[in-house]
Structures are given as structure tokens and as C-alpha cells.
DRENDO-1510 file (C-alpha; in Angstrom, 1 decimal, always signed):
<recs>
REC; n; res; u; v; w
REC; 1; UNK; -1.4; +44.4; -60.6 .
REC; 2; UNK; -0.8; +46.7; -57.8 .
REC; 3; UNK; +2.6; +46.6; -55.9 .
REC; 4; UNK; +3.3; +48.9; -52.8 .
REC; 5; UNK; +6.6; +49.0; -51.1 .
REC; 6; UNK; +6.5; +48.7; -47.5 .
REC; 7; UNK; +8.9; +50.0; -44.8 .
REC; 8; UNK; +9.5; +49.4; -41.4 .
REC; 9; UNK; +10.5; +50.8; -38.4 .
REC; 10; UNK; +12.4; +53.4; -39.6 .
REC; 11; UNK; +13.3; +55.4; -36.3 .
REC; 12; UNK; +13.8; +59.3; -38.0 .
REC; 13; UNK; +16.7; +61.3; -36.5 .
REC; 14; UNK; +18.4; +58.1; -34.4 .
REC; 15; UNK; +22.4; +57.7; -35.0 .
REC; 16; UNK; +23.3; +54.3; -36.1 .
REC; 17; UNK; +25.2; +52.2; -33.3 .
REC; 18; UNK; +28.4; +50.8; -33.0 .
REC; 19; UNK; +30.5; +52.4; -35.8 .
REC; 20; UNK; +34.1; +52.8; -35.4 .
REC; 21; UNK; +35.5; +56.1; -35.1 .
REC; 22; UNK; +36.6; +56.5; -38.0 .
REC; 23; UNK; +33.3; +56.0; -39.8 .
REC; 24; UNK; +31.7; +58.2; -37.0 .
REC; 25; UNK; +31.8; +61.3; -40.0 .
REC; 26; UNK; +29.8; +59.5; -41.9 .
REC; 27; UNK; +26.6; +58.5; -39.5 .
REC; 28; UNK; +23.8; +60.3; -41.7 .
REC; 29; UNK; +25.5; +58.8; -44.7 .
REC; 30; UNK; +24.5; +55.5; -42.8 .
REC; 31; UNK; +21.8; +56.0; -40.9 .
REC; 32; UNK; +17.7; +56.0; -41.6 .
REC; 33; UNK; +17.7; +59.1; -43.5 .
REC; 34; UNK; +19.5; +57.2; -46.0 .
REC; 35; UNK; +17.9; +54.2; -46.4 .
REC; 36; UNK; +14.6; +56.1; -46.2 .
REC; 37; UNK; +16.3; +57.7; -49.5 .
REC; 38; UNK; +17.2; +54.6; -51.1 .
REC; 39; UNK; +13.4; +53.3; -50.4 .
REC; 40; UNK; +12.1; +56.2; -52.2 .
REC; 41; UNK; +14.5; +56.4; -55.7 .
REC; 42; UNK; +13.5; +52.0; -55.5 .
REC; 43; UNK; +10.2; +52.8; -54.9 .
REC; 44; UNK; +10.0; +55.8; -57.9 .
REC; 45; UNK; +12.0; +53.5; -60.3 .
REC; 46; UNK; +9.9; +50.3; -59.6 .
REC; 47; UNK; +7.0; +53.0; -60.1 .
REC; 48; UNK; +4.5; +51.1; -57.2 .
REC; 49; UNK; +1.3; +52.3; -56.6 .
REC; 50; UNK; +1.9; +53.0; -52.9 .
REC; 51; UNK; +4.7; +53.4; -49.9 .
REC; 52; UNK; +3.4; +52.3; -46.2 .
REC; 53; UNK; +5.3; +53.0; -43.2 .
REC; 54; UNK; +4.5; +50.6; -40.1 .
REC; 55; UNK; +5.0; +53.1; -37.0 .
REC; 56; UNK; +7.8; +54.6; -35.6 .
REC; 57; UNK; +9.1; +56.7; -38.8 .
REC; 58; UNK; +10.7; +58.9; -35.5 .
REC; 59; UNK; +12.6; +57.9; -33.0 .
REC; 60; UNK; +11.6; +60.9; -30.6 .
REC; 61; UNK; +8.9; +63.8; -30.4 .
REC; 62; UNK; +12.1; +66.1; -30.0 .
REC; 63; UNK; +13.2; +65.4; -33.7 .
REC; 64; UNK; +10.2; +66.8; -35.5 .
REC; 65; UNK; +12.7; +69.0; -37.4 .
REC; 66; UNK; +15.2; +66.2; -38.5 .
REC; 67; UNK; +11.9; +64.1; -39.5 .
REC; 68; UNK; +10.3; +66.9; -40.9 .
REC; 69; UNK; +13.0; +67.9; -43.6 .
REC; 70; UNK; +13.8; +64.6; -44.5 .
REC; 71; UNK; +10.3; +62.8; -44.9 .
REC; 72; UNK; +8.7; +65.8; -46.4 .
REC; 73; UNK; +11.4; +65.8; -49.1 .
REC; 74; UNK; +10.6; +61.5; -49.6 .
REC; 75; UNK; +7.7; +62.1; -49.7 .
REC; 76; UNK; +7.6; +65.0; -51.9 .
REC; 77; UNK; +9.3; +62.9; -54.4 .
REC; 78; UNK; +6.8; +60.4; -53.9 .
REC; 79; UNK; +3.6; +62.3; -55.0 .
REC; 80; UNK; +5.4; +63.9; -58.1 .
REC; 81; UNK; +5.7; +60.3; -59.6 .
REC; 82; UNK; +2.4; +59.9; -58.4 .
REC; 83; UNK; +2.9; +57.8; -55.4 .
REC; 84; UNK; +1.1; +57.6; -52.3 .
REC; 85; UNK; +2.5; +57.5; -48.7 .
REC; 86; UNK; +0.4; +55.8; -46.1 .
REC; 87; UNK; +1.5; +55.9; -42.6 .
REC; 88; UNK; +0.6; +54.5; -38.9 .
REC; 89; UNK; +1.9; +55.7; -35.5 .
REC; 90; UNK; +4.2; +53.5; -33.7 .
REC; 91; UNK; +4.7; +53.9; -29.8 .
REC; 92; UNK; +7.9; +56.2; -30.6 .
REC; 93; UNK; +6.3; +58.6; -33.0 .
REC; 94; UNK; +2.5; +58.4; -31.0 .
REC; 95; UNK; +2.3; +62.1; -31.0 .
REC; 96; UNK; +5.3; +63.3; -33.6 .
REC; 97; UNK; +4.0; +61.9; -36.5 .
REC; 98; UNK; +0.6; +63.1; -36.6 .
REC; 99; UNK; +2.1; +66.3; -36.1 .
REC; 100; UNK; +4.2; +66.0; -39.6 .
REC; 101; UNK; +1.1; +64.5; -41.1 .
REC; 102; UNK; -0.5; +67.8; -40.8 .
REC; 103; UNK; +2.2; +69.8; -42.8 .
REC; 104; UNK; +3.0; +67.3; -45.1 .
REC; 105; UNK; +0.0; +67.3; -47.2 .
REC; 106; UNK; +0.5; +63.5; -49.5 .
REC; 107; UNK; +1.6; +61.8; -46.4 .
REC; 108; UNK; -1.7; +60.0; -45.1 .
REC; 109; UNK; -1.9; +58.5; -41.2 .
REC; 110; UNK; -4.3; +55.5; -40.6 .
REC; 111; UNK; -5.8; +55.1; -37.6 .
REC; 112; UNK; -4.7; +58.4; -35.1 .
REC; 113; UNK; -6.1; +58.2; -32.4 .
REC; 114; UNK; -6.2; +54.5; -31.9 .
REC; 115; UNK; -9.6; +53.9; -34.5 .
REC; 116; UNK; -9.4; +52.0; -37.5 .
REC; 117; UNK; -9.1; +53.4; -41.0 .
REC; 118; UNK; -8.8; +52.4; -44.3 .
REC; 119; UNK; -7.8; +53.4; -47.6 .
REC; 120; UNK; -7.5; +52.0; -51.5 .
REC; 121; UNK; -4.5; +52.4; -53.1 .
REC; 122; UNK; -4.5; +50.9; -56.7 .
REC; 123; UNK; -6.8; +47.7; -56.2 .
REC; 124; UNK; -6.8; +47.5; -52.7 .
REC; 125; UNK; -7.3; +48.8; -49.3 .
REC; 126; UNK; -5.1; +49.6; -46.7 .
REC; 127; UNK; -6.4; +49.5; -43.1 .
REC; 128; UNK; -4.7; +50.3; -40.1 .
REC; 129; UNK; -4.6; +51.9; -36.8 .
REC; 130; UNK; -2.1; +53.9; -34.8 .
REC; 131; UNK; -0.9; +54.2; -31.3 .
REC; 132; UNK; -3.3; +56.6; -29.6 .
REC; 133; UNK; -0.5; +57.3; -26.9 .
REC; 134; UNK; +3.2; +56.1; -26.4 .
REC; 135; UNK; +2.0; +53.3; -24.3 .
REC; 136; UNK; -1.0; +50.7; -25.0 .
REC; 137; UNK; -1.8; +47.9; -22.6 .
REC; 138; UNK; -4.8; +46.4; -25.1 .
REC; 139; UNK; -4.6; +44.7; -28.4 .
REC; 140; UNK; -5.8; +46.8; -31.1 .
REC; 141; UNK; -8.1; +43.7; -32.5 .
REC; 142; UNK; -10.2; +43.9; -30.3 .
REC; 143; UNK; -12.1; +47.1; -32.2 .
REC; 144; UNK; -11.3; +45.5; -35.5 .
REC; 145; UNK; -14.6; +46.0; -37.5 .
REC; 146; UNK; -16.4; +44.1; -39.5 .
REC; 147; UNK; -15.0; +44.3; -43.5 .
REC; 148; UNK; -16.3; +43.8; -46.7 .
REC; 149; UNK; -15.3; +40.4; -47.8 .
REC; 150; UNK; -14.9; +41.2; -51.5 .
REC; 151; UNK; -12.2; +43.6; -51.3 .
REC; 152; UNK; -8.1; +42.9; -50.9 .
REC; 153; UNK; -7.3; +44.3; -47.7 .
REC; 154; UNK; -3.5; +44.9; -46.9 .
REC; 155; UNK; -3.0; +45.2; -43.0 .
REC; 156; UNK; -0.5; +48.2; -41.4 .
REC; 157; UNK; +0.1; +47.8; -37.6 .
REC; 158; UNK; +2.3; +48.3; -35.2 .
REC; 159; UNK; +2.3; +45.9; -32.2 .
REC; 160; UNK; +3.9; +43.4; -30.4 .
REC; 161; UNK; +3.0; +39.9; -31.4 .
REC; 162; UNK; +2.4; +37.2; -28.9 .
REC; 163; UNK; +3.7; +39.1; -25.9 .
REC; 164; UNK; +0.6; +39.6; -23.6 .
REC; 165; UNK; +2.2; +41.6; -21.2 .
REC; 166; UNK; +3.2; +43.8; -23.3 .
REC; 167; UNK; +2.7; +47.7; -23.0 .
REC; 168; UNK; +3.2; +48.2; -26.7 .
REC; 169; UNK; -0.3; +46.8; -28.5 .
REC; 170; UNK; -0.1; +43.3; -27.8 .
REC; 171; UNK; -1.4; +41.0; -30.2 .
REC; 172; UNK; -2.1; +37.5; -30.8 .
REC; 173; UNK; -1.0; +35.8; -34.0 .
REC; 174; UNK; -4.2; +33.4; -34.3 .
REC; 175; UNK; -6.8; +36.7; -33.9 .
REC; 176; UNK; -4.2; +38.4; -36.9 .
REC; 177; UNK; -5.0; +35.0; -38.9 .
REC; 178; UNK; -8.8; +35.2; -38.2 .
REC; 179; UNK; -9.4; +38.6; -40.1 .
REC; 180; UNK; -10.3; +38.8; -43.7 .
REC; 181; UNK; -7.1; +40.1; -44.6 .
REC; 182; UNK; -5.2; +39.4; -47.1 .
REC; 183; UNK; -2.0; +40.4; -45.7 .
REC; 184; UNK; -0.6; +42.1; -42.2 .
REC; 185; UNK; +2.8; +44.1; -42.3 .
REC; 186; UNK; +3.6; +44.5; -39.3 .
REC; 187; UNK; +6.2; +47.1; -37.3 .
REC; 188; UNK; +7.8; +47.4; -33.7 .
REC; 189; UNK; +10.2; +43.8; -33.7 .
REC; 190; UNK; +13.4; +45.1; -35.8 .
REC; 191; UNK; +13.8; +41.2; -36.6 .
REC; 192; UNK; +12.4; +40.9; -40.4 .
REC; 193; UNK; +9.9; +37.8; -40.7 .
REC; 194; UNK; +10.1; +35.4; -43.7 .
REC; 195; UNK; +7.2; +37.1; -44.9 .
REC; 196; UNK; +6.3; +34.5; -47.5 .
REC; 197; UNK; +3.5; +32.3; -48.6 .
REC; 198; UNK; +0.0; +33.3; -50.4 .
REC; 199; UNK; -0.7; +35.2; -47.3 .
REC; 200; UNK; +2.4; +37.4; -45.4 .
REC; 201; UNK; +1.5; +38.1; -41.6 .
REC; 202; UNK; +4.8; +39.1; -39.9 .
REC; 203; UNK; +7.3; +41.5; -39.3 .
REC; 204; UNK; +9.1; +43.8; -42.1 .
REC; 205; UNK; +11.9; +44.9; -39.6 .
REC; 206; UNK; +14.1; +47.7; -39.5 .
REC; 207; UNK; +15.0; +49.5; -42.7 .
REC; 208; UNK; +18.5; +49.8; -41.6 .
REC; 209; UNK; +20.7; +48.6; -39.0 .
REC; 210; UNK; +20.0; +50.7; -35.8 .
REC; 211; UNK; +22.2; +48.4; -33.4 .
REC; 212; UNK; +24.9; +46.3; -34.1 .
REC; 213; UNK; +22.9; +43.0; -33.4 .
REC; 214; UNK; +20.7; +44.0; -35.9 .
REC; 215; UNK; +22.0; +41.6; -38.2 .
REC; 216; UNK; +21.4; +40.3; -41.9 .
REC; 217; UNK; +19.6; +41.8; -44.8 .
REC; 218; UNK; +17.3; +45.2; -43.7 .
REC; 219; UNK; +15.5; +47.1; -46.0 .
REC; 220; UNK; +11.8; +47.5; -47.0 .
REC; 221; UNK; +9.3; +44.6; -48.7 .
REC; 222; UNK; +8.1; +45.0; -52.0 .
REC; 223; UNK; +4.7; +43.5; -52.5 .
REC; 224; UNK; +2.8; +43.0; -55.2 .
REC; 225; UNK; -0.7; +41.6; -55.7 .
REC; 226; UNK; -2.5; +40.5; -58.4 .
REC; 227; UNK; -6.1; +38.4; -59.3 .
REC; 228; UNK; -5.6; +38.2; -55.3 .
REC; 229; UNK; -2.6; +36.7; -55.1 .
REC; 230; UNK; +0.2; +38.4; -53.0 .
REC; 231; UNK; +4.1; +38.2; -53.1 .
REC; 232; UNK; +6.2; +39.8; -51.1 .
REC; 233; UNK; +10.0; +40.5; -51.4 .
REC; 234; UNK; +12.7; +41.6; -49.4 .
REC; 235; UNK; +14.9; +44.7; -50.6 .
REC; 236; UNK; +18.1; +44.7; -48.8 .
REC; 237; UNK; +18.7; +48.3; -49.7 .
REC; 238; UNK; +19.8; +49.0; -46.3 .
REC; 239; UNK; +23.4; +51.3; -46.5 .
REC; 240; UNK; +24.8; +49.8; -43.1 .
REC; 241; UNK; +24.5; +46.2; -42.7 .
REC; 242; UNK; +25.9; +44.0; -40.0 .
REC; 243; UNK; +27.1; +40.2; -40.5 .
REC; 244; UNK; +27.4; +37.8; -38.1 .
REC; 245; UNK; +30.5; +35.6; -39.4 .
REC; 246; UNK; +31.7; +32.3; -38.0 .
REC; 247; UNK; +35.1; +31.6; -38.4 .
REC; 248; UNK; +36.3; +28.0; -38.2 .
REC; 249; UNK; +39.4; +27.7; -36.4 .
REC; 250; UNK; +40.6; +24.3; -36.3 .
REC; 251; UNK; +43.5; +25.1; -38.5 .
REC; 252; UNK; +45.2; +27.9; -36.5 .
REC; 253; UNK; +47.4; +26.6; -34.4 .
REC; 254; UNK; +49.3; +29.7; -33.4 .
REC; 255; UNK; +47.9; +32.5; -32.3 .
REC; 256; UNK; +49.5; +34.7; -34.9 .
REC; 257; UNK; +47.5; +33.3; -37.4 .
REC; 258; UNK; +44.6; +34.2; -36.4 .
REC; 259; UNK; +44.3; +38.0; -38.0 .
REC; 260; UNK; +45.2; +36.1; -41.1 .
REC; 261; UNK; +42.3; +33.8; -40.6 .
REC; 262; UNK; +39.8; +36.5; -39.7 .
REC; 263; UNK; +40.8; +38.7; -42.8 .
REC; 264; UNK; +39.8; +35.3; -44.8 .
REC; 265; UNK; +36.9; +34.6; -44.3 .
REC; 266; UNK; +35.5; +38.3; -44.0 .
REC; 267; UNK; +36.9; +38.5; -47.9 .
REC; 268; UNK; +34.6; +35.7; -48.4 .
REC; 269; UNK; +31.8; +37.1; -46.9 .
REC; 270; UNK; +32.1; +40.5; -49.3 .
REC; 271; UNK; +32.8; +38.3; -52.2 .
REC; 272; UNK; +29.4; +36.6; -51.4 .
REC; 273; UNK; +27.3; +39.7; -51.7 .
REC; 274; UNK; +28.5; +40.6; -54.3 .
REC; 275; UNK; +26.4; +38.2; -55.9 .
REC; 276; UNK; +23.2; +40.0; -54.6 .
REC; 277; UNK; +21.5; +42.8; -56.2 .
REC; 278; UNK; +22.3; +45.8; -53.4 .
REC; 279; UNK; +24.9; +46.0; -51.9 .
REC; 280; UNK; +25.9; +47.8; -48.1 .
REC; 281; UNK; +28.3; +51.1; -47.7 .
REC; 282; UNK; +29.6; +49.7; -44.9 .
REC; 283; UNK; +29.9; +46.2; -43.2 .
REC; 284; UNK; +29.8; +45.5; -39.5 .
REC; 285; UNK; +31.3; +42.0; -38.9 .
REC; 286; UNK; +30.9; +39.8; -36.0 .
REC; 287; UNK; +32.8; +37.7; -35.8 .
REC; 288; UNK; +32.6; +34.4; -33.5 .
REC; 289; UNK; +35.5; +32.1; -33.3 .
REC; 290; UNK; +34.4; +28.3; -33.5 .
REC; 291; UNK; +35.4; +24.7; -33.6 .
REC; 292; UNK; +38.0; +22.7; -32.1 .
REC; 293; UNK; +41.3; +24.7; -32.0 .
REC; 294; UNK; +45.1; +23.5; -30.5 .
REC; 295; UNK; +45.4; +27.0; -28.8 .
REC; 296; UNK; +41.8; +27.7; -27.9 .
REC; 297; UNK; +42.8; +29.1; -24.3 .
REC; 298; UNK; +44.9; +31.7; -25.8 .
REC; 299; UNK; +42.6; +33.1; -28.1 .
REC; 300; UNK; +40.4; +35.2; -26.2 .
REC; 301; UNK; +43.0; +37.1; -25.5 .
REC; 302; UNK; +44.7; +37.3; -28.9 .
REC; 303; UNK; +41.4; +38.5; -30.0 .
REC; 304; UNK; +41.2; +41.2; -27.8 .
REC; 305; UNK; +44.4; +42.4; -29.1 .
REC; 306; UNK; +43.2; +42.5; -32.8 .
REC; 307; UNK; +39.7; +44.0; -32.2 .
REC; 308; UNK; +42.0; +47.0; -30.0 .
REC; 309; UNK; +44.0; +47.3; -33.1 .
REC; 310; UNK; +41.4; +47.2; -35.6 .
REC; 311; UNK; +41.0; +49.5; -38.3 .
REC; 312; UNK; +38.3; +49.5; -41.1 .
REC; 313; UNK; +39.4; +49.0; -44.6 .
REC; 314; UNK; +37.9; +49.0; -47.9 .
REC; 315; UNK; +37.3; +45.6; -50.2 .
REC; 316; UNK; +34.9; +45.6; -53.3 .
REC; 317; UNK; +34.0; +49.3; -52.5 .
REC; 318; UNK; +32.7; +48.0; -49.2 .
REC; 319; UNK; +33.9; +50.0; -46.2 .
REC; 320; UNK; +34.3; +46.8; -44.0 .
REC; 321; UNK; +35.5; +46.8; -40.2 .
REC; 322; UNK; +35.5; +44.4; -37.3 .
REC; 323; UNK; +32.8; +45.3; -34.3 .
REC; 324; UNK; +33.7; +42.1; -32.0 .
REC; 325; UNK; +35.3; +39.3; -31.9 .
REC; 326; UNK; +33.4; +36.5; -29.8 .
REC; 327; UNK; +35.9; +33.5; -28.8 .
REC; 328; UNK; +33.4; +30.3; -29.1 .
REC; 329; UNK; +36.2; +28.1; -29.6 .
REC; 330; UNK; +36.7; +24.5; -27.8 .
REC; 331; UNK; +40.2; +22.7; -27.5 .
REC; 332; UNK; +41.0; +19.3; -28.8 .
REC; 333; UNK; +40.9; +16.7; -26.7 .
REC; 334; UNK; +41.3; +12.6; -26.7 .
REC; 335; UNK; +38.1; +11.8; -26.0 .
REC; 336; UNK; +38.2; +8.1; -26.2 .
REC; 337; UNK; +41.2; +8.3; -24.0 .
REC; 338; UNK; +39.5; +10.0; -21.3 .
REC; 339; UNK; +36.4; +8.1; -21.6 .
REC; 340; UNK; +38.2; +5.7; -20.1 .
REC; 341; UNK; +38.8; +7.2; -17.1 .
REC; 342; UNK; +36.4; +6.6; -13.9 .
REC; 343; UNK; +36.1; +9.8; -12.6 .
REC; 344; UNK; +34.0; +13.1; -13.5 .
REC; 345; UNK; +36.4; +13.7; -16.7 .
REC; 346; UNK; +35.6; +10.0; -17.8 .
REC; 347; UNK; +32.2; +10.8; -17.6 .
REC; 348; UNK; +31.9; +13.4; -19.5 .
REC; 349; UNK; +34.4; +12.6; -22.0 .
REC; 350; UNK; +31.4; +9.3; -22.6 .
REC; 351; UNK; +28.3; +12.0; -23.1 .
REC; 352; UNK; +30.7; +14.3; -25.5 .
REC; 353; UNK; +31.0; +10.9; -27.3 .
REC; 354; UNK; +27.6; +10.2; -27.5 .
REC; 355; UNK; +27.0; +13.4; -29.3 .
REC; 356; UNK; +29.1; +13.0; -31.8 .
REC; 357; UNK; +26.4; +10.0; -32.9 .
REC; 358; UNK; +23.2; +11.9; -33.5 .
REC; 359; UNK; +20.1; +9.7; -33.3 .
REC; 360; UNK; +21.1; +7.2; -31.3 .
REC; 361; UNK; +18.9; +6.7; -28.2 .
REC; 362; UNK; +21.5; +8.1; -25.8 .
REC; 363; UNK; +21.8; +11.2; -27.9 .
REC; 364; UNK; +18.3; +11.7; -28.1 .
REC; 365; UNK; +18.2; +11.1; -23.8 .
REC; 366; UNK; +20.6; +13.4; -23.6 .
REC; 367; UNK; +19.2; +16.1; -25.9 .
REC; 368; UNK; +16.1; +15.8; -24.3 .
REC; 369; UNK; +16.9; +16.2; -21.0 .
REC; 370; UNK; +18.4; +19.7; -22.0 .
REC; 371; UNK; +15.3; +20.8; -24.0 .
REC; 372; UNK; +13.4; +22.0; -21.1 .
REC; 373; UNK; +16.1; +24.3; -19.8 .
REC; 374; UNK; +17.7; +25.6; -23.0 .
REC; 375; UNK; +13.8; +26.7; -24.1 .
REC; 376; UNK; +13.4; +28.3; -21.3 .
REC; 377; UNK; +16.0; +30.4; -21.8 .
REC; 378; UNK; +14.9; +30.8; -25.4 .
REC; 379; UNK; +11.5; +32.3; -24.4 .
REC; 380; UNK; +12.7; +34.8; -22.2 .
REC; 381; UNK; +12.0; +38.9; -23.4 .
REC; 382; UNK; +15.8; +39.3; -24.1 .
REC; 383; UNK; +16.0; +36.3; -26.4 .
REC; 384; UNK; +12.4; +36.3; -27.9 .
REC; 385; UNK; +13.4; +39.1; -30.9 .
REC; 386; UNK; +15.8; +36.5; -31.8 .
REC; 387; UNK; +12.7; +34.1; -32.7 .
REC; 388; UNK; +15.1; +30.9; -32.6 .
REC; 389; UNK; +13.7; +27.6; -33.0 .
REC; 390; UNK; +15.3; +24.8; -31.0 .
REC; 391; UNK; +16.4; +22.0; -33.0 .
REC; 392; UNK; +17.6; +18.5; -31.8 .
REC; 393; UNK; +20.8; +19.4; -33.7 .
REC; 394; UNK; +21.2; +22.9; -32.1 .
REC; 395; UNK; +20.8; +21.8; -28.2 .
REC; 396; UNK; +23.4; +18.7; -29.2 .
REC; 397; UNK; +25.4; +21.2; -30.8 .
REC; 398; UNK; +25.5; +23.6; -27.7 .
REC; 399; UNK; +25.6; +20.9; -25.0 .
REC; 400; UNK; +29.1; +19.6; -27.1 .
REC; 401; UNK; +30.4; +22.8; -27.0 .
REC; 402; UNK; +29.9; +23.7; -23.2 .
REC; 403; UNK; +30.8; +20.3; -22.4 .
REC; 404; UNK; +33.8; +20.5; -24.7 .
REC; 405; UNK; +34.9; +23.7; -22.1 .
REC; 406; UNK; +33.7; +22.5; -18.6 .
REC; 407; UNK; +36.0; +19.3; -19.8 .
REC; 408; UNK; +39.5; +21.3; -20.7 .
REC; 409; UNK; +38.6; +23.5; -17.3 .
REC; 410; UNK; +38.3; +20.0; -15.0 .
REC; 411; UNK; +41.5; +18.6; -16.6 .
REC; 412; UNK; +43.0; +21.6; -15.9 .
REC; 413; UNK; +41.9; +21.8; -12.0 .
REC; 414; UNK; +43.0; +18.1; -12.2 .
REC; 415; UNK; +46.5; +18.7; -13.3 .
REC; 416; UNK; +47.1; +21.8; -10.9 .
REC; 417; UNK; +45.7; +19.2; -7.8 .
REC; 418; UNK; +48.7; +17.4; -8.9 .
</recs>
């Protein structure tokens, strides 16, 4: 068997976003430079064969120092337990980390100058190719040469998948899924990719939380291969990690209660990872307010209130802390009451109705007719990291909800009128 441990974008000598003040101290404590040190004690203690890094190791040319002393002493680390470190440039660290190639003498960049390279690592061969320059308007495939079929070839790029307009390498996934090879770890999208099946072509995302809606597990990818079988497996080692968490409030019904409520459910949350194998330092929640709730209008601005207030606190040696509060909330209303009603409010009251009864054929009209819009929306740049997938239940879901609000809003204009 050969296993490597794989790491993505990693962006070297960047601060991590959105911490409160009072964790502001602590920033290298929870920033790359230590989850690049986690990678390497799990990657010394699983003893693997080989560590790649998918492009932008830096985030800048200007922080060749903070790079340098850090990955050289990974690295370091790395050879004495006989490891290799294999490396490709991303469009951040095009010229940086060639530069730190050369004085670091086990750290071994792919590709430089934009030409394909390989090299075996236990029994198989990496091959990849780094950004020649910060900015690349064609897809790296299209020099892809010609491979020997009998050997396991692990891919290391860093691109941007299915974006043809893209400055930064585009790619196509069906020319990724034409090559003989076995695998393709790919860097530049933060957003991890499942990464599973007998073949992994995807994304291994951000080692650590860089931004606060970086959210979910982060860490690097384990992957082992054996009799040409592959398994890859995601290592959550990340020390900062932020959560989105939804909190139900249909039983709040003052707005008092709602701290209380919060503090619930982000115990919850903790208490469920404990159950995993690594755990975060520190826990960015987000938290977004949902379902029907009998003083929906006044939450927004109770929740401003708390989030102003907010202080982080510790729970199962967790340093946890609130970085938003989103108010998603809709308020309860008689539905079959105003359904009744022939007016624009009794209209909409019926079609709020009708999606409470999924499958029926005027759920499914109504559902479709929102498709076209809501994808549109989906498949826009800002929303495409996100990679969401439209299902029938998520547009009847979100057309409830902004229904739900437009509703409350026309009853009020109606009462005022009066």
C-alpha cells in the first residue's frame, strides 16, 4: 500500500478572518501555520509515503520569510521520518514558491514553469504542473502528454474547474475524466469535494478556515492506494472551524428567550463533535434563526443586541463564540383563514398552502415555475463555490419561506390602509 496525505490550499502567512477580539492574540495559534503543523505530526504518525500540496502554500510573494521558516521546519520534519513533500504553484504563490523550493532542499515542485512533471512516490507517480505566472487564461490539459498506462498516476493541480472564463487555469471536468489517471486532487476552490468513489477527481479545500464562510470540516485528505484501488479520507484537523447552525424558533415566544435558545443549541452542536476524532480550538458559529416564530418581527433586532453583546466562552475545551446571527425566521399565520380571502393576501395564503403538500401537481407547477429563476441565481460566480444542487424540496422550501414574509408585510400594509 502506499498512502500520501494531501493538502490544500493552504495560503502561508494569511491571518484568519472574522475572530472576535478577544481571540485576536491567538491568530497564528489558529491560522495555516497551524494546521500545516497538525498535517505534518498526522502525517509522521500515520507514517505515509508522501505529503502533496495543491498550489497556493502562500498567500503573497511578500511573505517568503513567514513561508520560509514555517514550511522549511514541516518539511524538515517530513524528510527525517523519511517522507516526501511534493508541491505545485498555485496562482498566489506563481513565483514565491519556487523560490522556497530552491532553499528547501526535500521540498519537490511539479510542473514550474507551466510543463508537466512527474514523480513516484512509493508505488505511484505523481504528475502535475504549476502556474507559470499569477494569471492563466488556458487550461493546463491541453499539454497533458501522453502516459504510460501501466502505472497509478495520482494528479496535483491547481485550477478552476468548469469556469471557462476563468483567468486561473480553467478546466473542464470531462477532459480531467478522460486522462489515465487514477486520481486528480485538485486546489484553488476552498469548498472540499466529496472526494469519494474508486476514482477521487475534486477539490481537497482549504486546510483551515480562512474566512468565516468557510464552513464545515477543513483539513487535508488522506489517501491510500492499494492493488490500484484508491480511498481517500477527510482529516478535519483544521484548529479553527466555522459551523453554520440553524436554530429552530418556533418555541420562543419572547424575545428574551432567545439568548437562551441560541446557547442551546450551540451546546449541542460541541456535544456533537465531540463524537469525532479531531476536534477545533476554536468554533465560529453562525447562526440562522428559522421556522415559524410568534415574535418573528422583533427578532432581528433582538439579535443584533446579543451578537453586540457577545462574548466567547469555553465548552468541552472548545473556545466557542458567535460571528453572526442571520434572522430567517417567518411568523405564524392562519393560513386557511386567509385563503379565504379574495384579494392578493387570499392568494397567496392558497400557494403557501399548496406547499405545504409536496407532490401534488400544483406543488410541482409551482416549484417549477421557480426553477428557472432560483438556478439562475445558483450559477452565478458568487454562488458557484457553494456547489448547491437545487432540489424540488429546497426551491418549495425557499418559495414558503419568502412567501411566508411578503404575506406578514401585505397584511401589515393592509391593516395600516385601515
Amino acid at each position: 500500500m502506499t498512502t500520501l496525505l494531501a493538502v490544500g490550499d493552504m495560503h502561508l502567512g494569511r491571518l484568519p478572518a472574522a475572530l472576535p477580539d478577544e481571540l485576536g492574540a491567538r491568530h497564528h495559534e489558529l491560522g495555516p501555520e497551524a494546521a500545516w503543523s497538525r498535517a505534518v505530526s498526522e502525517a509522521i504518525e500515520r507514517e505515509v509515503d508522501g505529503v502533496l500540496l495543491a498550489g497556493d502554500v502562500v498567500e503573497r510573494h511578500r511573505d517568503f520569510f513567514v513561508a520560509y521558516g514555517q514550511l522549511k521546519a514541516g518539511v524538515e520534519k517530513l524528510a527525517e521520518a523519511g517522507i516526501e513533500v511534493v508541491a505545485v504553484a498555485g496562482n498566489h504563490d506563481t513565483h514565491v514558491l519556487p523560490r522556497l523550493a530552491d532553499e528547501i532542499d526535500q521540498l519537490h515542485l511539479l510542473g514550474d514553469g507551466g510543463h508537466w512533471q512527474q514523480h513516484p512516490i512509493g508505488g505511484v507517480t505523481i504528475i502535475g504542473w504549476s502556474f507559470p505566472q499569477p494569471r492563466v487564461n488556458y487550461s493546463p490539459l491541453d499539454s497533458f502528454p501522453r502516459l504510460d498506462p501501466n502505472k497509478t498516476l495520482i494528479g496535483l493541480l491547481h485550477c478552476d474547474r468548469d469556469a471557462t472564463d476563468s483567468p486561473y487555469a480553467p478546466v473542464r471536468s470531462s477532459d480531467l475524466e478522460d486522462t489515465t489517471v487514477a486520481a486528480w486532487l485538485l486546489g484553488h476552490i476552498h469548498q472540499p469535494d466529496p472526494l469519494d468513489g474508486d476514482r477521487p477527481i475534486g477539490y481537497l479545500g482549504s486546510v483551515n478556515a480562512l474566512r468565516a464562510s468557510e464552513t464545515g470540516a477543513r483539513g487535508p485528505w488522506l489517501i491510500e492506494i492499494e492493488d490500484g484501488r484508491l480511498l481517500a479520507t477527510h482529516l478535519p484537523l483544521a484548529p479553527l472551524r466555522f459551523e453554520t447552525l440553524e436554530v429552530d424558533c418556533r418555541e420562543v415566544e419572547q424575545v428574551d428567550a432567545l439568548g437562551a435558545t441560541i446557547l442551546s443549541a450551540a451546546r449541542q452542536r460541541v456535544a456533537d463533535l465531540q463524537g469525532g476524532e479531531y476536534l477545533p480550538d476554536a468554533l465560529g458559529l453562525r447562526v440562522e434563526l428559522i421556522g415559524q416564530c410568534a415574535v418573528s418581527e422583533q427578532l432581528p433586532e433582538a439579535a443584533e443586541h446579543l451578537l453586540a453583546e457577545a462574548r466567547p466562552w469555553t465548552e468541552h475545551g472548545i473556545e466557542c463564540f458567535i460571528q453572526r446571527i442571520h434572522t430567517r425566521t417567518v411568523p405564524h399565520l392562519d393560513l386557511e383563514r386567509l385563503a379565504d380571502q379574495p384579494d392578493p393576501c387570499g392568494l397567496l395564503a392558497r400557494h403557501l398552502l399548496i406547499l405545504e403538500k409536496p407532490g401534488s401537481d400544483e406543488w410541482r407547477a409551482l416549484v417549477d415555475q421557480a426553477r428557472p429563476a432560483m438556478e439562475s441565481v445558483v450559477a452565478t460566480r458568487e454562488f458557484r463555490d457553494l456547489q448547491r444542487t437545487l432540489e424540488d424540496e429546497d426551491i418549495a422550501a425557499d418559495l414558503a419561506r419568502a412567501g411566508r414574509v411578503a404575506l406578514s408585510r401585505l397584511i401589515a400594509q393592509r391593516e395600516r390602509r385601515r
